[in-house]
TORDOLUM-98442 format. One line per 5 residues: number of its first residue (from 1); their letters; for each residue y negated, z negated, x of N, C-alpha, C. Coordinates in nm, 3 decimals, padded with zeros to 5 digits. Example, Ala and Ser with C-alpha at 12.3 -4.5 7.8 and 13.67 -1.06 7.14 Angstrom:
BEGIN
1	AS	00.569:-00.780:01.319:00.450:-00.780:01.230:00.330:-00.780:01.320 | 00.225:-00.708:01.285:00.106:-00.714:01.367:-00.003:-00.787:01.290 $
//
This chain:
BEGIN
1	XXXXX	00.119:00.000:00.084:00.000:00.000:00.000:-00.124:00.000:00.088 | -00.236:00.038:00.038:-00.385:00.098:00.134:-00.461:00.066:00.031 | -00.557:-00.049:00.116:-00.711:-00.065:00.059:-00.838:-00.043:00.124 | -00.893:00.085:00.137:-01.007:00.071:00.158:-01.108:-00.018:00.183 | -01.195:00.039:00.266:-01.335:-00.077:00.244:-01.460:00.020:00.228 $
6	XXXXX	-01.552:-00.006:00.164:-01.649:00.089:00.131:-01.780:-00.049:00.196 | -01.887:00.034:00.330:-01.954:-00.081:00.331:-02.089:00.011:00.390 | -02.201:-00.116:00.309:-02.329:-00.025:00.307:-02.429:-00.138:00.433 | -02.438:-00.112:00.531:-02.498:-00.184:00.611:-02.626:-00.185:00.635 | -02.672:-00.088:00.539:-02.870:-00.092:00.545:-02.937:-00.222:00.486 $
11	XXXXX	-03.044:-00.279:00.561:-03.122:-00.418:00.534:-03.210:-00.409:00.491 | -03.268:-00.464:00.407:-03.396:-00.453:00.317:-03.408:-00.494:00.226 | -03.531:-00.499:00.146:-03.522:-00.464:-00.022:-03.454:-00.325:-00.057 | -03.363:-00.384:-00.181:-03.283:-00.240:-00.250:-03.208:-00.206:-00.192 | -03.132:-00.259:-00.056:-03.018:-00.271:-00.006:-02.902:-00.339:00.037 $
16	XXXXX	-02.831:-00.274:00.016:-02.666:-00.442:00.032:-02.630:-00.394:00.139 | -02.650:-00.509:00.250:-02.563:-00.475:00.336:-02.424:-00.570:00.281 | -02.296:-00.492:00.334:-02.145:-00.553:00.305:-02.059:-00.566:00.402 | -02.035:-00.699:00.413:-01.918:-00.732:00.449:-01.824:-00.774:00.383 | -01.734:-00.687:00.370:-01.605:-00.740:00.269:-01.496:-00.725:00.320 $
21	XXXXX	-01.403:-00.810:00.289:-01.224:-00.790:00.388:-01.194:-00.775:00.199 | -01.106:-00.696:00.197:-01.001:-00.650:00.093:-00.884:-00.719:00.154 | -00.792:-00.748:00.072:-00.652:-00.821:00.028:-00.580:-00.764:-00.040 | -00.520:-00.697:00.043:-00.370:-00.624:-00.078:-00.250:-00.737:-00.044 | -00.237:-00.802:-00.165:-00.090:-00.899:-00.201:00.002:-00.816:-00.209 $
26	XXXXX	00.143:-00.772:-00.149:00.246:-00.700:-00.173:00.361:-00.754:-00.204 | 00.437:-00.729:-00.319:00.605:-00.716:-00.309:00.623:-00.626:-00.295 | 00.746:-00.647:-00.194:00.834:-00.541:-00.140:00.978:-00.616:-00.097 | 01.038:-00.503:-00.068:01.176:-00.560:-00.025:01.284:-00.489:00.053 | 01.309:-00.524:00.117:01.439:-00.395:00.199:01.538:-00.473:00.225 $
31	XXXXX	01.628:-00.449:00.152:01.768:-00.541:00.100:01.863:-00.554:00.245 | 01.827:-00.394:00.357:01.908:-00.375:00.434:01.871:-00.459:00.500 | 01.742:-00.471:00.599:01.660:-00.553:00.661:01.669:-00.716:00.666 | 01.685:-00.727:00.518:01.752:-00.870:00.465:01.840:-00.932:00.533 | 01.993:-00.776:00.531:02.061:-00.881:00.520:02.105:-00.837:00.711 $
36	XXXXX	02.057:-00.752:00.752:02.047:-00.774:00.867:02.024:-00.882:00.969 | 01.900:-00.963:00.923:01.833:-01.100:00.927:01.806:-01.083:01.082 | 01.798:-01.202:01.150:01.701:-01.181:01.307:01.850:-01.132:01.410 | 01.959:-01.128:01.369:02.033:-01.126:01.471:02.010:-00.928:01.527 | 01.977:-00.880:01.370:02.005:-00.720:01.390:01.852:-00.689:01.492 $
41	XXXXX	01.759:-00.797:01.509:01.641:-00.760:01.598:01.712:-00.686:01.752 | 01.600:-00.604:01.785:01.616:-00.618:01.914:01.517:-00.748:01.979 | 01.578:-00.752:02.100:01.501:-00.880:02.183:01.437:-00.811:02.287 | 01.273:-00.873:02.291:01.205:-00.786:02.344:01.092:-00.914:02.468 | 01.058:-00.839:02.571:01.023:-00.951:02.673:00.938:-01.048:02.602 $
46	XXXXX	00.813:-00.982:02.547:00.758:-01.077:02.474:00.757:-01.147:02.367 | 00.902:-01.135:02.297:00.967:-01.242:02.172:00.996:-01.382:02.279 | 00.998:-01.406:02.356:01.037:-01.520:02.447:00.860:-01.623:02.378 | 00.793:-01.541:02.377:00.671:-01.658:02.388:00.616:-01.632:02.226 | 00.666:-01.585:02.152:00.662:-01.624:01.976:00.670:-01.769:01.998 $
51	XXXXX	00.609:-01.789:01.904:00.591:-01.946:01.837:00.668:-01.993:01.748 | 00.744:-02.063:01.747:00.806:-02.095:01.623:00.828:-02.256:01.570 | 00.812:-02.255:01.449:00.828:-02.377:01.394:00.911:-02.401:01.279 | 01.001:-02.552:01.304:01.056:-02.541:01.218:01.026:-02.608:01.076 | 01.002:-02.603:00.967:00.967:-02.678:00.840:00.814:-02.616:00.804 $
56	XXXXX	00.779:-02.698:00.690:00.642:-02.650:00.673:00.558:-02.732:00.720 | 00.373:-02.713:00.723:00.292:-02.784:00.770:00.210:-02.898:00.657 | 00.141:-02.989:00.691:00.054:-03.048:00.617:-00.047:-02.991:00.536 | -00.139:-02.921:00.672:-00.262:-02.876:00.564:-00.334:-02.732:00.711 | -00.420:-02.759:00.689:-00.500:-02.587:00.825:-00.468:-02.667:00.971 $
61	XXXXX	-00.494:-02.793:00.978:-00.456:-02.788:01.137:-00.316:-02.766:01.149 | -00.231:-02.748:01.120:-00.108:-02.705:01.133:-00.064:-02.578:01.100 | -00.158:-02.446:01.115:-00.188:-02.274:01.097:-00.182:-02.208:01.182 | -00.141:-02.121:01.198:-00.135:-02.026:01.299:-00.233:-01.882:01.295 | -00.269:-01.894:01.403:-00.393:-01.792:01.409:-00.345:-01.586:01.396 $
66	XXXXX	-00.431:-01.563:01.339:-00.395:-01.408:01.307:-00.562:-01.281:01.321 | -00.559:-01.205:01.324:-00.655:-01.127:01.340:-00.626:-00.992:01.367 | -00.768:-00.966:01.352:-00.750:-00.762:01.444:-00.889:-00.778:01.515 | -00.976:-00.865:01.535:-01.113:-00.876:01.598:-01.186:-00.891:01.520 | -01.240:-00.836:01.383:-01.318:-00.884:01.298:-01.296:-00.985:01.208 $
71	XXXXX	-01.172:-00.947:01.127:-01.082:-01.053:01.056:-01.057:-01.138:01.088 | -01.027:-01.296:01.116:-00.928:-01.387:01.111:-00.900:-01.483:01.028 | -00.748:-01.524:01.064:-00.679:-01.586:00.960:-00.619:-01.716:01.048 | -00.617:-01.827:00.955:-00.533:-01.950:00.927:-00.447:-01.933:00.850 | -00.332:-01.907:00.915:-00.209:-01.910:00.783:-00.101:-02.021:00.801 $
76	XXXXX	-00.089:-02.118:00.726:00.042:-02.192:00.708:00.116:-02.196:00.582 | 00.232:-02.276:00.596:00.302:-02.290:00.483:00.299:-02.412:00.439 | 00.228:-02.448:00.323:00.279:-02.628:00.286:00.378:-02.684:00.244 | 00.384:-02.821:00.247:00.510:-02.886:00.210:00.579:-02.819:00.080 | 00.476:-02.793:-00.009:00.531:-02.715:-00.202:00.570:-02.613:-00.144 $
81	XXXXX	00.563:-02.507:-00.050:00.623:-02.384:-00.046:00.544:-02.248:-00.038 | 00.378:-02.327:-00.111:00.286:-02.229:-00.085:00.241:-02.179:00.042 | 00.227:-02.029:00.065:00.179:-01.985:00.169:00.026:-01.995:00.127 | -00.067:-02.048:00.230:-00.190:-01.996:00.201:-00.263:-02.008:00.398 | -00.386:-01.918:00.356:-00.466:-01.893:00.452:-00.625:-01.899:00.407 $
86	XXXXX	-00.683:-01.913:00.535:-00.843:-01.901:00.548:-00.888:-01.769:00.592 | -00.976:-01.717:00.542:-01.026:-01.574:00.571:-01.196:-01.584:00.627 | -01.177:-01.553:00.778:-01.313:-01.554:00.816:-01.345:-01.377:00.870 | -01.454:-01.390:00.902:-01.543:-01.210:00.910:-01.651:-01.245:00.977 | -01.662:-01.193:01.129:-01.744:-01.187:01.256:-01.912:-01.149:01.182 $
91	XXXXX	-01.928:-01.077:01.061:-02.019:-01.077:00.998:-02.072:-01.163:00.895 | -01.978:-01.280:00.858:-02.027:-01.318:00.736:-02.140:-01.407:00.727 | -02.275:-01.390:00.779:-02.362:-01.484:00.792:-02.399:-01.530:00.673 | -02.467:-01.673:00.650:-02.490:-01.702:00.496:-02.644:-01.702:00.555 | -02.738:-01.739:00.402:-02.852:-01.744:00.400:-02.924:-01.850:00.525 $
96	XXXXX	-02.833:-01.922:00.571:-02.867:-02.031:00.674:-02.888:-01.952:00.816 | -02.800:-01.862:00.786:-02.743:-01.828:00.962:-02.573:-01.917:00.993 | -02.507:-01.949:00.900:-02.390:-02.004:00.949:-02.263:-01.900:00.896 | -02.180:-01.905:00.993:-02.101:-01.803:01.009:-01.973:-01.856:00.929 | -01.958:-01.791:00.799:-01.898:-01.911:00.671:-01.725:-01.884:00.640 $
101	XXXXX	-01.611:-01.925:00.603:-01.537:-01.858:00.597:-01.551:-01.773:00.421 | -01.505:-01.677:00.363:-01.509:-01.606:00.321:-01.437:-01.660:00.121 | -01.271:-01.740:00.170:-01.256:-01.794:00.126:-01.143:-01.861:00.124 | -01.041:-01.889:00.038:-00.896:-01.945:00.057:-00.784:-01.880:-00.022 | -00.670:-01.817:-00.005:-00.619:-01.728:-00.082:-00.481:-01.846:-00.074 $
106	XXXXX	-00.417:-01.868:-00.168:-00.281:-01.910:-00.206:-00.166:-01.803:-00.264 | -00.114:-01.804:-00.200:00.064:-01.746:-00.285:00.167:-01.844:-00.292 | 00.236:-01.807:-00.437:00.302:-01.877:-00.443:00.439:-01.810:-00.501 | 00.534:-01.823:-00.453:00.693:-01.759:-00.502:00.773:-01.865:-00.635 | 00.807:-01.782:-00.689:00.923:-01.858:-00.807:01.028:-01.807:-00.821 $
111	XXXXX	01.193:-01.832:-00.806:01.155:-01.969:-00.765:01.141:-01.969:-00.603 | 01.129:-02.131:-00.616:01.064:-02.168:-00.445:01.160:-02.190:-00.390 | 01.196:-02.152:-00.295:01.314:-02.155:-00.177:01.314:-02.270:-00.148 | 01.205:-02.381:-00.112:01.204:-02.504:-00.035:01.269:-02.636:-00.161 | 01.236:-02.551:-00.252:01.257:-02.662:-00.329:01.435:-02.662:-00.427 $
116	XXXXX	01.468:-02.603:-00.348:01.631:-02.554:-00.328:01.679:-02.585:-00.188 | 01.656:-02.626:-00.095:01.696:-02.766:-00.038:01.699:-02.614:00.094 | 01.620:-02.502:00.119:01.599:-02.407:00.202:01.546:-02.475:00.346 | 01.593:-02.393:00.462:01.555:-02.448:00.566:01.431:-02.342:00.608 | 01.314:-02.416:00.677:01.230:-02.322:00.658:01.128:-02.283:00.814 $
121	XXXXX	01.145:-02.159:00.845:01.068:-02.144:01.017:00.952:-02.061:00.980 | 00.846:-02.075:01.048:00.769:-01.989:01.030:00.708:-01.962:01.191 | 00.689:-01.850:01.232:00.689:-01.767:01.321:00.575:-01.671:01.394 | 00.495:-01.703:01.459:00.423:-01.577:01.544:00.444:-01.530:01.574 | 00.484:-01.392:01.555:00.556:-01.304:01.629:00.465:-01.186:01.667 $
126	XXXXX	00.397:-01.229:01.829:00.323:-01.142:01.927:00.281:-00.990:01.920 | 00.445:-00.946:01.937:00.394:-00.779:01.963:00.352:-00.719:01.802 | 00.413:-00.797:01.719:00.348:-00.731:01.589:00.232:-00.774:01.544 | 00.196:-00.921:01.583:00.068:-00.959:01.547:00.088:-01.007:01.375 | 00.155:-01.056:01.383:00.219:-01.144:01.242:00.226:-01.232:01.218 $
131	XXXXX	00.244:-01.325:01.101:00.295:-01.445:01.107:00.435:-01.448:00.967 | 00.541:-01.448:01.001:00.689:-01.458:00.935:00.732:-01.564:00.897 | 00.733:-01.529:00.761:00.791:-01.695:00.710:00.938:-01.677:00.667 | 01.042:-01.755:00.703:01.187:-01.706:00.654:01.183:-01.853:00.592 | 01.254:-01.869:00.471:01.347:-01.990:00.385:01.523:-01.944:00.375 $
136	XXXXX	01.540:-02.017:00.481:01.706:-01.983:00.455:01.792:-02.089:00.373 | 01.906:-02.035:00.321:01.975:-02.141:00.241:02.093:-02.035:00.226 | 02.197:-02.121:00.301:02.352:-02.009:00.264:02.346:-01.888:00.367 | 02.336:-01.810:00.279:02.326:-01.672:00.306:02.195:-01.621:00.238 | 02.154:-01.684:00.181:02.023:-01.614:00.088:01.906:-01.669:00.181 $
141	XXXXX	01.824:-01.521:00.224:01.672:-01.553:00.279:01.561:-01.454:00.243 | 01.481:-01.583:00.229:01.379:-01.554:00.149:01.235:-01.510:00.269 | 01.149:-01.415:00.245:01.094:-01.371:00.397:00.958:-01.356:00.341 | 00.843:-01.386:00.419:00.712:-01.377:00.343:00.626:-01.299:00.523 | 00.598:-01.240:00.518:00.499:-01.192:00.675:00.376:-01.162:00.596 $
146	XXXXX	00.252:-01.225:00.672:00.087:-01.165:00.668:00.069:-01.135:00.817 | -00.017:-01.017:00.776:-00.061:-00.939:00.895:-00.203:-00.883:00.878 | -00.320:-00.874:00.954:-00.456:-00.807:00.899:-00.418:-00.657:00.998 | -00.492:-00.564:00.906:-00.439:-00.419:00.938:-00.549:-00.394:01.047 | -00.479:-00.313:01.213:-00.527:-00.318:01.278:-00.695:-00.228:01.305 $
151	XXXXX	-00.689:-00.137:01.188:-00.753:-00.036:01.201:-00.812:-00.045:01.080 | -00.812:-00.135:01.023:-00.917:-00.163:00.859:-00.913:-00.294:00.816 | -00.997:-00.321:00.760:-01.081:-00.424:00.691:-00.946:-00.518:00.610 | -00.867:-00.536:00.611:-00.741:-00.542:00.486:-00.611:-00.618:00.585 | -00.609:-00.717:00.472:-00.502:-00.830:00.519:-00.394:-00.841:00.411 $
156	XXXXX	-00.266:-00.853:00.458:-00.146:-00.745:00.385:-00.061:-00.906:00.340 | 00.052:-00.925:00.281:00.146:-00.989:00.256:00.260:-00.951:00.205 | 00.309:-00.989:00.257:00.479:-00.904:00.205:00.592:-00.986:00.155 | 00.634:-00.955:00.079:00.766:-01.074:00.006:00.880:-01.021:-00.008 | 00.993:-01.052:00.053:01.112:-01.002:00.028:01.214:-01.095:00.006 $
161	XXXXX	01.323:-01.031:-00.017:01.464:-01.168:-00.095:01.553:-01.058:-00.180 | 01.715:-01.147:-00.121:01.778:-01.062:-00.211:01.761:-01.142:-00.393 | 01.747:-01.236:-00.419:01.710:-01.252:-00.510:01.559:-01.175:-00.615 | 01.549:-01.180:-00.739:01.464:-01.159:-00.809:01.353:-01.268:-00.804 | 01.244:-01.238:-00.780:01.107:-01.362:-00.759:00.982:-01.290:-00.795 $
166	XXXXX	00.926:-01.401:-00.881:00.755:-01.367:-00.935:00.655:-01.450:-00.809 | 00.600:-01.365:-00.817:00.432:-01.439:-00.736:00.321:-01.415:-00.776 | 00.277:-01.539:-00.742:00.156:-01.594:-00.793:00.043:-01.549:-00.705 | -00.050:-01.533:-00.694:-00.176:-01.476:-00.590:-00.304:-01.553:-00.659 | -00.374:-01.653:-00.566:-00.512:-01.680:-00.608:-00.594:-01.686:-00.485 $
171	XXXXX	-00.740:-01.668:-00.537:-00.826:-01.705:-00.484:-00.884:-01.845:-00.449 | -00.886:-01.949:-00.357:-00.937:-02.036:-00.407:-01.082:-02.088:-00.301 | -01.199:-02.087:-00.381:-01.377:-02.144:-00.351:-01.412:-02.237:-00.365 | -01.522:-02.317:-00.238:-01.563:-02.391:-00.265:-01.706:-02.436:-00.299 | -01.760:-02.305:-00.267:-01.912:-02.297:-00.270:-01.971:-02.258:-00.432 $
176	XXXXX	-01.913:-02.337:-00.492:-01.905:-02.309:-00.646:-02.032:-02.341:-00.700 | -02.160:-02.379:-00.649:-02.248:-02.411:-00.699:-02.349:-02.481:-00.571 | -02.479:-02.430:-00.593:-02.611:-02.458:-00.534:-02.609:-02.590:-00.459 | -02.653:-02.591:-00.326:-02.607:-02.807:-00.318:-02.679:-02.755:-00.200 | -02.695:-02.947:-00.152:-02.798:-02.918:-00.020:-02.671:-02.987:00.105 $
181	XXXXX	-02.709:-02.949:00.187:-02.638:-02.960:00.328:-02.668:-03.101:00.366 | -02.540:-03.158:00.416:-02.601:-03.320:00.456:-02.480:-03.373:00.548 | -02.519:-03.459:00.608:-02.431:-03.505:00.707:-02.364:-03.455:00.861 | -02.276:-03.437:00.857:-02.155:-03.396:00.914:-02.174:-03.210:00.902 | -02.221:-03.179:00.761:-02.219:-03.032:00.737:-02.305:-02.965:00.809 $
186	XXXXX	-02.431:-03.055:00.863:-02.562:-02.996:00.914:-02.515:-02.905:01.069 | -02.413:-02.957:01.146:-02.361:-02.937:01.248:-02.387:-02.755:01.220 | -02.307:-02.713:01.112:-02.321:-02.526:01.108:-02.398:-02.513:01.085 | -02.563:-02.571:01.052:-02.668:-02.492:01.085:-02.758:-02.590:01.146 | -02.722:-02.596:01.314:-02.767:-02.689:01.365:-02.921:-02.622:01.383 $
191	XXXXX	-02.972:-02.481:01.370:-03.106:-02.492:01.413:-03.193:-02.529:01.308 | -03.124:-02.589:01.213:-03.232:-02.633:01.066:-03.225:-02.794:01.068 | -03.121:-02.801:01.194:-03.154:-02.996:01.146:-03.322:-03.049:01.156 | -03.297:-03.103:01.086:-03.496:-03.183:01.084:-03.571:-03.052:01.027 | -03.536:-02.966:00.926:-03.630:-02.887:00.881:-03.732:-02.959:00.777 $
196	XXXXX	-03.817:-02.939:00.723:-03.897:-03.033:00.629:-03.862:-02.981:00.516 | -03.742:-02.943:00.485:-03.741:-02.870:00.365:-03.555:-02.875:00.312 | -03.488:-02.892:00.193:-03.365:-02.891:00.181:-03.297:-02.775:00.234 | -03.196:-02.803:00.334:-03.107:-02.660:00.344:-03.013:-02.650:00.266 | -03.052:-02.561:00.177:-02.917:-02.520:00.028:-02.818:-02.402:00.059 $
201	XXXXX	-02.722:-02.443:00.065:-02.562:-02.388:00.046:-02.574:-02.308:-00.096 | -02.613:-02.196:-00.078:-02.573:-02.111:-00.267:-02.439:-02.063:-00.248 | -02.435:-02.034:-00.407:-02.246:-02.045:-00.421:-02.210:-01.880:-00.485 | -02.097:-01.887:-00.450:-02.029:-01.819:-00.445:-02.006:-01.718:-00.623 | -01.952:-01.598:-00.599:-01.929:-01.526:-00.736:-01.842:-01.494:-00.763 $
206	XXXXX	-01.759:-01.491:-00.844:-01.641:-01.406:-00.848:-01.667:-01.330:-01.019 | -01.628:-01.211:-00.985:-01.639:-01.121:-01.090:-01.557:-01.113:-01.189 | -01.603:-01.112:-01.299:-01.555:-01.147:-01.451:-01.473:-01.021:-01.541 | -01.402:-00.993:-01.562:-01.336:-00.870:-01.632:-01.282:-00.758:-01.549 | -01.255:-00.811:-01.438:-01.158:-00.716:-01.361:-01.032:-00.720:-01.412 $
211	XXXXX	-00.976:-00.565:-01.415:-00.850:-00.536:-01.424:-00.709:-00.505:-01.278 | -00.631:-00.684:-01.345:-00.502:-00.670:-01.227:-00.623:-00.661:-01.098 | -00.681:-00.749:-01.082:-00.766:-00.741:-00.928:-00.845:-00.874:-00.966 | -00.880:-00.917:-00.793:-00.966:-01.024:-00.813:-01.080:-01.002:-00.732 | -01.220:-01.005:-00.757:-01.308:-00.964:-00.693:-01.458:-01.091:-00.673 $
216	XXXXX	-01.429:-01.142:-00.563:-01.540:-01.224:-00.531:-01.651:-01.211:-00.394 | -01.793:-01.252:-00.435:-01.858:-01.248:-00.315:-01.952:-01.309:-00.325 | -02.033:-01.376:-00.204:-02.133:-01.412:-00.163:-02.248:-01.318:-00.132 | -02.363:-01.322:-00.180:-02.483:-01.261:-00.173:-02.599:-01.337:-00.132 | -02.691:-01.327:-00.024:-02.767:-01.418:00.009:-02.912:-01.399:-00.096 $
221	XXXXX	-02.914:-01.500:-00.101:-03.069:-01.501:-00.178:-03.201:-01.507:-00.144 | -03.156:-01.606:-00.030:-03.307:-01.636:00.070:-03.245:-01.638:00.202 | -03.352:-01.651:00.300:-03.328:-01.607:00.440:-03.426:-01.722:00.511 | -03.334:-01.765:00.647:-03.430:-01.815:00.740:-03.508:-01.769:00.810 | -03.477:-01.590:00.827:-03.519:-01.528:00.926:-03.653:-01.561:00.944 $
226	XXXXX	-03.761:-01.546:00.881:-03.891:-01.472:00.912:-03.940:-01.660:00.914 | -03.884:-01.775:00.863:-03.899:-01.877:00.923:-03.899:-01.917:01.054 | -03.762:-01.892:01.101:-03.718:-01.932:01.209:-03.863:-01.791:01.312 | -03.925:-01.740:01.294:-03.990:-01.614:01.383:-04.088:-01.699:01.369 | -04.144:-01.736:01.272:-04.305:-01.791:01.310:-04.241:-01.942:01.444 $
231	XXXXX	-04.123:-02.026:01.376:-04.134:-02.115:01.466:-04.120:-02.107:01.607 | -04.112:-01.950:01.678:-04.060:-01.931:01.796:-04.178:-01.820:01.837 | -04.257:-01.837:01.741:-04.432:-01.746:01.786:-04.375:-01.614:01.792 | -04.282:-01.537:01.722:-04.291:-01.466:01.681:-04.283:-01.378:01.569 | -04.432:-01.441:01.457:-04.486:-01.377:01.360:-04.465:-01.195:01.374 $
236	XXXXX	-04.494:-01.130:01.506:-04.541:-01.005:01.505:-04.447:-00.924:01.462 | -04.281:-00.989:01.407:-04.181:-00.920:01.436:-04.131:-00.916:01.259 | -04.177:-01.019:01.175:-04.242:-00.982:01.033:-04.254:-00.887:00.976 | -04.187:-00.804:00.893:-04.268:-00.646:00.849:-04.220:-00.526:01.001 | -04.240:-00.567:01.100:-04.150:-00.469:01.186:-04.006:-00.423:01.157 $
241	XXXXX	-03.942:-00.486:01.210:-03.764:-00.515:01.156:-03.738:-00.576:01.014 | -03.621:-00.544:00.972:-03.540:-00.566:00.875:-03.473:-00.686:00.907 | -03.461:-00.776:00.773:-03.407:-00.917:00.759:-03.309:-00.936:00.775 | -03.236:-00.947:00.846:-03.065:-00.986:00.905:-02.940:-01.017:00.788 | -03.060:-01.076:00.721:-02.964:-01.235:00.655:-03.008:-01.190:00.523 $
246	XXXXX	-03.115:-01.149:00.428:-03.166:-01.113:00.295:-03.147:-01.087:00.234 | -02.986:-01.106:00.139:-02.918:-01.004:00.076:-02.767:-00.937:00.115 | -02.760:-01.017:00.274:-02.648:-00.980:00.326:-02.537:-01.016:00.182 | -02.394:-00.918:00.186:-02.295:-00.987:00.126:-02.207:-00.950:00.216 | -02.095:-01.050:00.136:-01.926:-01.027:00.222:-01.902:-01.130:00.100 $
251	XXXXX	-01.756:-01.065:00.122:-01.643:-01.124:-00.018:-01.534:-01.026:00.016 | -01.454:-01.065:-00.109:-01.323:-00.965:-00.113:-01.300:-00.879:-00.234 | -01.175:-00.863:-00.208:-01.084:-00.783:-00.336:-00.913:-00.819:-00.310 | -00.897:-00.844:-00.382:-00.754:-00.906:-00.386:-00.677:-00.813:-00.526 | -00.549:-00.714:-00.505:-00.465:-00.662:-00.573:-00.347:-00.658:-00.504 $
256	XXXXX	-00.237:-00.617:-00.608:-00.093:-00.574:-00.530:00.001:-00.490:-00.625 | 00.082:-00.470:-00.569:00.213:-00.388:-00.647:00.269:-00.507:-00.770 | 00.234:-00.452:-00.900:00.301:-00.509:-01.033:00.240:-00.664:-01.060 | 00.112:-00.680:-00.967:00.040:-00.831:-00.985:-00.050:-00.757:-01.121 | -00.047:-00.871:-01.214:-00.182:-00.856:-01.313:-00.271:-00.992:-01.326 $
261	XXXXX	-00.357:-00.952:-01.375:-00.472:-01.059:-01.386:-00.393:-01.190:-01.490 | -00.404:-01.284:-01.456:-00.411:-01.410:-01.508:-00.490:-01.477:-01.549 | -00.629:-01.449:-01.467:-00.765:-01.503:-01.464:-00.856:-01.477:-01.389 | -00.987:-01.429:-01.392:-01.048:-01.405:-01.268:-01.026:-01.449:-01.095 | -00.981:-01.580:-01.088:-00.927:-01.592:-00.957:-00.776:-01.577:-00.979 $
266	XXXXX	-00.688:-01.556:-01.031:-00.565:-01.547:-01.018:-00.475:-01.459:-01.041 | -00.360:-01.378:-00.972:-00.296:-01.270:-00.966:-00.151:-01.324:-00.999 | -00.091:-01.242:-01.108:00.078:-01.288:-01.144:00.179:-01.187:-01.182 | 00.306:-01.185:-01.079:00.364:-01.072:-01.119:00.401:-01.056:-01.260 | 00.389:-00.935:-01.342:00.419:-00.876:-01.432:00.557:-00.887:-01.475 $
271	XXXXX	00.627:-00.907:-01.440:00.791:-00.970:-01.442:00.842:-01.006:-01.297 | 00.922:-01.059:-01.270:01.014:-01.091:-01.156:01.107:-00.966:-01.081 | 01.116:-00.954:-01.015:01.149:-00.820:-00.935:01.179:-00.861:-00.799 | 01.270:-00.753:-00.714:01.309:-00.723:-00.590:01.160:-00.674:-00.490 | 01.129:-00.590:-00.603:00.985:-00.538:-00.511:00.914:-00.554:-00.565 $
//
């Protein structure tokens, strides 16, 4: 499956610049592959320094890192069985100047392998630039890999099993509403600490009446830029250049093979299936 990215990088009034990572959720399945399992791999010099772990993790410090250079990802598996990750973008500046993550995506399989008494590894595996989740139990394994595509904007997931399984796909935000920055938070926009003025966090959108897709983004409203220029004496640069930050967006799009809408943040297979 292939998702595009369509992105308009002109700054101004009456222009969006975009940063957006797209999310294609996939089932799929290759029964042969299955039942092949890791023995049919070849072994290759650099499978020696894959990562592997056995069971699931707590919470993000226990994630394994993923990317293509613009993209990156936190992906683990939690104790319930859910795969989820963090989605950050080398562009996503917010109205502050802080470089924000994007958002939090959850999947979830039914049924859950772990909770069928499955033994469970999850895996970096180097030369592909992956992260592989296997749930074994018996003979039956259950296989989940995310990967961000090396040559586009788009971070993939794949589900396979010889069994029949539904998945679940959400979005999940926290910038759900207008608030001011305090504490501990001030750290990501350390050049506003001691500003005389509230630094507000605006929140996030997600789009209402999409079909089988989930579509959310951040749009800046206001800008530090032409602040932060007078405080560094340079007014002259005002009206010269275009505002960095003014309107910037980045967000996503989240679809897959036989997922339909559930709810604006949430994606659910259409029946239970192999692929």
């Amino acid at each position: 499956m292939r998702v595009d990215l369509a992105q308009n990088r002109g700054m101004g009034d009456g222009m969006m610049p975009w940063a957006i990572c797209m999310i294609a959720c996939l089932v799929a399945v290759s029964e042969a592959a299955v039942a092949a399992g890791v023995a049919g791999r070849e072994v290759r010099p650099l499978d020696r320094y894959n990562v592997v772990w056995e069971g699931p993790s707590k919470d993000s410090p226990g994630s394994m890192p993923l990317g293509n250079g613009d993209i990156g990802l936190n992906v683990w598996v939690e104790e319930n069985g859910d795969l989820v990750f963090y989605i950050s973008k080398t562009d996503a500046w917010s109205e502050n100047c802080r470089l924000v993550k994007l958002g939090r995506v959850r999947v979830r399989v039914k049924p859950n392998p772990l909770t069928e008494g499955a033994v469970l590894f999850q895996t970096l595996r180097l030369l592909e630039g992956e992260v592989e989740v296997r749930a074994i139990r018996g003979d039956d394994t259950h296989e989940m890999r995310v990967w961000v595509d090396a040559n586009r904007p788009v971070i993939r997931v794949e589900a396979e099993s010889k069994r029949r399984f539904a998945m679940e796909a959400a979005v999940e935000l926290w910038r759900t509403e207008a608030r001011e920055l305090q504490g501990a938070e001030m750290f990501s926009a350390y050049g506003l600490n001691g500003a005389p003025y509230p630094v507000i966090c605006h929140p996030d959108t997600v789009v209402e009446g999409q079909r089988d897709r989930v579509v959310w983004y951040h749009r800046n409203p206001t800008s530090i830029w032409q602040d932060t220029l007078r405080r560094q004496g340079m007014e002259s640069w005002i009206g010269r250049e275009a505002d960095p930050l003014l309107h910037r967006t980045f967000g996503g799009m989240m679809k897959g093979q036989g997922l339909v809408s559930v709810s604006a943040k949430v994606l659910r297979s259409g029946r239970p299936a192999t692929r």
